[in-house]
Structures are given as structure tokens and as C-alpha cells.
C-alpha positions as CSV (number, residue, x, y, z in Angstrom):
1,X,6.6,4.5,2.0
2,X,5.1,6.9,4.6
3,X,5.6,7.0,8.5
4,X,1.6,6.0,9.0
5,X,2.0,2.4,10.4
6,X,-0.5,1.2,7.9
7,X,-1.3,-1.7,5.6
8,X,-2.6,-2.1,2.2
9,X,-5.9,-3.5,3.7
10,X,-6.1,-0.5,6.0
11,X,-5.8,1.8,3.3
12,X,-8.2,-0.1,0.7
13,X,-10.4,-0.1,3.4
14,X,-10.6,3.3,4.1
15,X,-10.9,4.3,0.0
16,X,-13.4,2.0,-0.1
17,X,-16.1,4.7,0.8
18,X,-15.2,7.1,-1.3
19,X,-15.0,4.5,-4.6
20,X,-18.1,3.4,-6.8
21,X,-17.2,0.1,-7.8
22,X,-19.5,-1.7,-10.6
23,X,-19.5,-5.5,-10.1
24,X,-18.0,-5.3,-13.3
25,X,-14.7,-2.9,-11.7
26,X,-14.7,-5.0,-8.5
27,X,-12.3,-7.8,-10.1
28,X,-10.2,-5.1,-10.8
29,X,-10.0,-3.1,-8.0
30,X,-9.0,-6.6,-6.0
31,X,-6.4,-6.6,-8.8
32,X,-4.9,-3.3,-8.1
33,X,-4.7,-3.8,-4.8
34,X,-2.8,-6.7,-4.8
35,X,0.1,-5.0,-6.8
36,X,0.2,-2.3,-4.1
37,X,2.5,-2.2,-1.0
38,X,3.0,-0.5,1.8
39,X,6.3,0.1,4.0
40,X,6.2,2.1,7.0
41,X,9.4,4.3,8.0
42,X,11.2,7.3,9.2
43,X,12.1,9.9,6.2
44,X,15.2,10.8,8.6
45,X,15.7,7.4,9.5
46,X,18.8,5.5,7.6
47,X,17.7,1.9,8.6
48,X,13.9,2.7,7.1
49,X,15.4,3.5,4.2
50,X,17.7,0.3,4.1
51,X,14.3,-1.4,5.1
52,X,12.8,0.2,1.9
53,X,15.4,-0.6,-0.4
54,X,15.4,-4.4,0.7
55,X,11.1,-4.1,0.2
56,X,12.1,-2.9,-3.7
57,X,14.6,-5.2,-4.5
58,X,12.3,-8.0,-3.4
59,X,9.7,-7.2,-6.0
């Protein structure tokens, strides 16, 4: 939960660079990533947090 409209490809792709992935590690970097979300929000803001809540109990 941040305000960055972002996504979990956006932010793979931009750790990507910075990550030395073996052929070996790549099947489970694809595996981490898929167990990550991402919800965009306002920290003063009641409805993001509503928004949020919804996201968690949904997983």
C-alpha cells in the first residue's frame, strides 16, 4: 500500500536491473512475484483504506 499508482509488473520491472537472477533463481523470482500485490491509496484517505481492507480480506 503506497500512494505511487503502480503495479506489481511496474515494480518487478524496475528491480529487475538491479537483480542477478541465475536461470536456476528465475522460476523463483516469477514465483515471488506472483504472491506480491500492490494497492495504491491515500494514507489520509478513509475510503483507500476501506479499499485496502477489502484487497486483504480477499486474499
Amino acid at each position: 500500500f503506497a500512494r505511487s499508482d503502480l503495479t506489481v509488473d511496474a515494480i518487478r520491472a524496475s528491480c529487475l536491473q538491479y537483480l542477478k537472477v541465475t536461470d536456476k533463481d528465475a522460476d523463483r523470482l516469477s514465483a515471488f512475484f506472483s504472491r506480491n500485490t500492490y494497492i495504491s491509496g491515500k494514507y489520509a484517505d478513509e475510503d483507500s483504506f476501506s479499499k485496502l481492507d477489502t484487497h486483504i480480506q480477499s486474499l
